[in-house]
C-alpha positions in Angstrom: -15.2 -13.1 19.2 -16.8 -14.1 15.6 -19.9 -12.3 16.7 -18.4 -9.5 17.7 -16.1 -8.9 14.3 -19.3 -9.8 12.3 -21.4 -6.9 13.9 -18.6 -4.6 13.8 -18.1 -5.4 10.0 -21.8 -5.1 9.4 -22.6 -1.8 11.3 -19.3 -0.3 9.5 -20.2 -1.3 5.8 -23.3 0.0 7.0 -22.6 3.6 6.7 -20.8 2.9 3.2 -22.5 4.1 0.5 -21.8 5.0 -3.2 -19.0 7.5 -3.3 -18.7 8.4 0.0 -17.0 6.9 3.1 -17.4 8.4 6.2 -18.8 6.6 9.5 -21.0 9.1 11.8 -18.8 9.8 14.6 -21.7 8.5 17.0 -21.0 5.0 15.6 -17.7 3.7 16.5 -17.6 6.6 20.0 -20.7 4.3 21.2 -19.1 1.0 20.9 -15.6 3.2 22.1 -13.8 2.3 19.2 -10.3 3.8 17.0 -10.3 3.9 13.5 -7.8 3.4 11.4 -8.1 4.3 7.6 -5.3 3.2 5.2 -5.4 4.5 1.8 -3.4 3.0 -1.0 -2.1 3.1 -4.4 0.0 0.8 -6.5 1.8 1.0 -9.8 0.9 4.7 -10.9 4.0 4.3 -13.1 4.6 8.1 -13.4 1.0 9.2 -15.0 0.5 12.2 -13.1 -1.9 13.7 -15.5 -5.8 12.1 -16.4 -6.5 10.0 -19.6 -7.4 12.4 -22.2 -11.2 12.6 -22.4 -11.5 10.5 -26.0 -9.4 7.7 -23.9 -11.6 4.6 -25.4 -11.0 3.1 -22.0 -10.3 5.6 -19.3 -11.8 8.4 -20.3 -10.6 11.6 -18.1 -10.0 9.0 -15.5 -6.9 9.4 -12.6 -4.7 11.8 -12.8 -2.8 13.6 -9.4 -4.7 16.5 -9.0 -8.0 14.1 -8.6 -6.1 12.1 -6.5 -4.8 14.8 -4.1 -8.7 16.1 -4.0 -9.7 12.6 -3.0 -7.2 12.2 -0.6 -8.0 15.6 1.1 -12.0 15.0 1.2 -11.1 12.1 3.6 -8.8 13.9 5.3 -11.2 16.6 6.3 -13.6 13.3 7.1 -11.0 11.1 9.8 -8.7 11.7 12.0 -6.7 8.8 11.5 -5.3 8.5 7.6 -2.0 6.0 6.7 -1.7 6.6 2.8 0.6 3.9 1.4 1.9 2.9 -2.3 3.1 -0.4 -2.9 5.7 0.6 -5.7 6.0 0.8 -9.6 6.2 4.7 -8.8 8.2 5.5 -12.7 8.2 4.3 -15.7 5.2 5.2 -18.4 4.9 8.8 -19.3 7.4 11.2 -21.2 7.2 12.7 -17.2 10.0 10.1 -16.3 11.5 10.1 -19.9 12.2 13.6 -18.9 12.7 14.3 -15.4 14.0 10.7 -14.1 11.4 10.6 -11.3 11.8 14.2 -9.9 7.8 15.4 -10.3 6.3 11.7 -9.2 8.3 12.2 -5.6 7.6 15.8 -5.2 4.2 14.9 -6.3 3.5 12.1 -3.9 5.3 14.1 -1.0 2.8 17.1 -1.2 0.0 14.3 -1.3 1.5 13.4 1.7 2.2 10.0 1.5 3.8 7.8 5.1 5.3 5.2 2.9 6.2 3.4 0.0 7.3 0.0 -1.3 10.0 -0.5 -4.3 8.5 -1.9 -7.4 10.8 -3.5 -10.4 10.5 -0.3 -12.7 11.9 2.1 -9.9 15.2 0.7 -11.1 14.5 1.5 -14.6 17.1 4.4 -14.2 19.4 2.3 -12.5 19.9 2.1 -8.5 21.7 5.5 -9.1 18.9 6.5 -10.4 16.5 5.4 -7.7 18.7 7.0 -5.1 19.1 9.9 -6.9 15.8 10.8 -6.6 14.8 9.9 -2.9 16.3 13.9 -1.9 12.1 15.1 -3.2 10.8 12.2 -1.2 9.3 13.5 2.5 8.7 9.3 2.7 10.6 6.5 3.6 11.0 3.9 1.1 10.6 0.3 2.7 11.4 -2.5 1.7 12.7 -5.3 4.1 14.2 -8.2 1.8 16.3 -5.9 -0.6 20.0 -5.6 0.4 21.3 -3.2 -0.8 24.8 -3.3 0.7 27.4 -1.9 -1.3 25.0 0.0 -3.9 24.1 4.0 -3.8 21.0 2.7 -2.0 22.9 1.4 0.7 21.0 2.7 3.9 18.4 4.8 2.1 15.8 2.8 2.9 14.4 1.1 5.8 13.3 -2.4 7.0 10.1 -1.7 8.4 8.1 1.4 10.5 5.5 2.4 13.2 3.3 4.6 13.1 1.6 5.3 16.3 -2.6 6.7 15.7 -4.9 7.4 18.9 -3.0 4.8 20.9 -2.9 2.5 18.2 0.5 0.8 16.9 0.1 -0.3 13.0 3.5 -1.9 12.0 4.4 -1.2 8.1 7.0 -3.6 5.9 8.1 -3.7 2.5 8.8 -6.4 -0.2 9.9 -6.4 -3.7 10.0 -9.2 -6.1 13.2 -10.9 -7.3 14.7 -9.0 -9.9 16.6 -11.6 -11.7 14.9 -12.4 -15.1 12.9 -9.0 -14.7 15.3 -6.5 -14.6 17.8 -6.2 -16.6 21.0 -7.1 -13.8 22.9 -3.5 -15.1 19.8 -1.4 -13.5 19.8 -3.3 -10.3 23.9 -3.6 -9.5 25.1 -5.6 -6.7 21.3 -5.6 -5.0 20.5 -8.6 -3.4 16.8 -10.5 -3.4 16.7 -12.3 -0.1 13.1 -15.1 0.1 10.2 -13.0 1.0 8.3 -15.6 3.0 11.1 -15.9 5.3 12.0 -12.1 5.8 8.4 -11.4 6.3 8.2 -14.0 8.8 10.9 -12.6 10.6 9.8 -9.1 9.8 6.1 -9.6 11.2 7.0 -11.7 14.0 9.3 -8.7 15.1 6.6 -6.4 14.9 4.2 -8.3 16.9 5.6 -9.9 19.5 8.8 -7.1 19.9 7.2 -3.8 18.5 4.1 -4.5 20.5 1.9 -3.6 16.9 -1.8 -3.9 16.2 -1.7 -4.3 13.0 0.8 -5.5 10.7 0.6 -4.5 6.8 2.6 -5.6 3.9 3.4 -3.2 1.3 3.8 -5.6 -1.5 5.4 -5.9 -4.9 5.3 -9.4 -5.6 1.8 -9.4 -7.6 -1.5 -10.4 -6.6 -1.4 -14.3 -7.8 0.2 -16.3 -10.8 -0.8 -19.8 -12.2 2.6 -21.4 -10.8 4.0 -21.6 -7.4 5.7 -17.9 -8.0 5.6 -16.4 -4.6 2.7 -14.1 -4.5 0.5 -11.9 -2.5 -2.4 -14.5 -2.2 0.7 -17.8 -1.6 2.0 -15.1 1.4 -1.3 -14.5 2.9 -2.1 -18.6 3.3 1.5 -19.2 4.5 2.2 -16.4 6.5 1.8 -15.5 10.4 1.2 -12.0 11.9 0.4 -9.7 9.1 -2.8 -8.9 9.1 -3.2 -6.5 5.5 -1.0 -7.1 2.2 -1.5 -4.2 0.1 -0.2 -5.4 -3.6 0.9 -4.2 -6.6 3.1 -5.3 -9.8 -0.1 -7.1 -11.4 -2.1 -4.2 -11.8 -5.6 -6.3 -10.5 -8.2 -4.5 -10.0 -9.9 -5.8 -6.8 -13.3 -3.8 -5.7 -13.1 -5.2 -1.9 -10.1 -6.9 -0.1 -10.1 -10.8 -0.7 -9.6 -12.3 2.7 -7.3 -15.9 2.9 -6.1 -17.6 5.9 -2.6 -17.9 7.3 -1.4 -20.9 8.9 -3.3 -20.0 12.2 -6.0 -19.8 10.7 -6.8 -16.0 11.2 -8.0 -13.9 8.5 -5.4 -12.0 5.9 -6.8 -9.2 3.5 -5.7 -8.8 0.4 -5.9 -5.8 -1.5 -4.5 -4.1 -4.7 -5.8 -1.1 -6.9 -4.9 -1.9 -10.3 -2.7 0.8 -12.0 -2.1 4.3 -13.1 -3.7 6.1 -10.0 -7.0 5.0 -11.7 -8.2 4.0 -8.3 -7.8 5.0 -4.4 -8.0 1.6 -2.2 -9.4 1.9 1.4 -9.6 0.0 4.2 -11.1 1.1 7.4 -10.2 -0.8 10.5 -12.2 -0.4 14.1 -10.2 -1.1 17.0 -11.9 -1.8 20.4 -9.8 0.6 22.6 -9.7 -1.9 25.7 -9.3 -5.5 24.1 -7.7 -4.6 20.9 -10.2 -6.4 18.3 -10.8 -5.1 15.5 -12.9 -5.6 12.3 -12.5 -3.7 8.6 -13.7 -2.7 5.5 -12.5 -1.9 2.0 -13.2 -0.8 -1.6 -11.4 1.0 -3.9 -12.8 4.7 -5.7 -12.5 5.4 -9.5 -10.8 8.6 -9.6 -11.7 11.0 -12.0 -10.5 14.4 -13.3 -13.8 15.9 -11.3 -13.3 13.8 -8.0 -12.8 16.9 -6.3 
């Protein structure tokens, strides 16, 4: 089995050169493989427009209009896209100063976005405000150890999903981090933090061994890794069973390729995150085996400029 994932791996990144990311079809059909590509993005915190040109750090970088280019180039390239954000959609520009969230939705929903997690400044308007604003969202918002019970999110957003590709079932959850201490307790109401090691344990076990998925990915807010014992994307991976992808946010880390750790079987968890402010599109193809279900994967993450397209 090691063999085999290590050839996969190698005759994937194979085919992945600078800027560009398609695998010749000829490739996986040989070996009669699926592929899966996940795009993501994490704490865009409403910056739907690029950094002016005379930015002395991000110089005409990111911006939507890149974004949606990039986005659409792979689209024309694979058959089989999951585009993800793990959260921190507001907060940042005079766009949510003004408009409380309306354009970043409408935005993300023409991008076409299956998902996203809920990061600690989505309640910078308040959970009234949050829920407010999912009527220009065509996406779910998930998140599985929020409860919202009692709040105007109450049953507005849900636990977990499947999403079902060639054949394939890939098995999305949420988490946010605990919002006492971080938010201030007026924006966030009656909302309850329940542990996210155990709910994701529950959650991923559900999705395995009931949903019958293939793979299992975390949409993550809790942050890519602290210097204490703060529960974290990289403390989840190592004590975790059945996910198979976190995809992180809340730090803003830039991470070039997925950091893999390893759960308490001892099976591989990738961890990935692309920084902040729609600066960068992560990706992460996975080949599936049609007939035993293996699979192997591999990831970077594109600077996005005002040009991309």
């Amino acid at each position: 089995m090691t063999d085999r994932r290590a050839f996969l791996k190698k005759a994937a990144a194979a085919t992945v050169a600078a800027g560009t990311f398609s695998t010749p079809y000829y490739l996986y059909a040989a070996k009669n493989l699926t592929k899966i590509t996940i795009l993501h993005t994490n704490d865009v915190h409403s910056r739907l427009e690029p950094f002016p040109a005379n930015d002395s750090r991000y110089p005409g970088m990111g911006g939507v209009a890149a974004r949606a280019a990039l986005i659409n180039e792979i689209r024309s390239q694979e058959e089989n896209i999951l585009l993800f954000d793990s959260g921190d959609i507001f907060q940042g520009t005079p766009y949510f100063n003004f408009f409380a969230g309306e354009p970043e939705m409408k935005l993300m929903s023409m991008m076409g976005y299956d998902a996203s997690a809920i990061g600690n400044h989505d309640f910078d308007n308040g959970v009234d405000g949050l829920a407010n604003q999912l009527k220009h969202a065509s996406f779910p918002l998930i998140c599985s150890n929020y409860n919202f019970h009692d709040t105007a999110m109450e049953g507005k957003t849900i636990p977990f999903k499947v999403f079902e590709k060639s054949g394939l079932r890939i098995g999305v959850f949420g988490l946010g981090i605990e919002l006492k201490g971080l938010v201030p307790e007026k924006l966030y109401g009656k909302t309850i933090y329940l542990d996210a090691v155990t709910i994701s344990a529950q959650t991923a076990y559900h999705l395995r061994h009931k949903e019958k998925c293939n793979l299992i990915v975390c949409l993550s807010h809790l942050g890519f890794k602290y210097e204490n014992n703060k529960i974290s994307d990289v403390l989840l991976a190592k004590q975790s069973l059945n996910i198979d992808i976190i995809l992180g946010g809340h730090t803003h880390t830039f991470i070039d390729e997925p950091y893999t750790y390893f759960n308490r079987d001892n099976k591989p968890v990738m961890v990935a995150q692309a920084g902040w402010a729609g600066l960068r599109l992560g990706r992460i193809d996975f080949f599936f085996e049609r007939k035993s279900k293996l699979f192997s994967a591999n990831g970077s993450s594109v600077k996005i400029f005002e040009k991309s397209s």
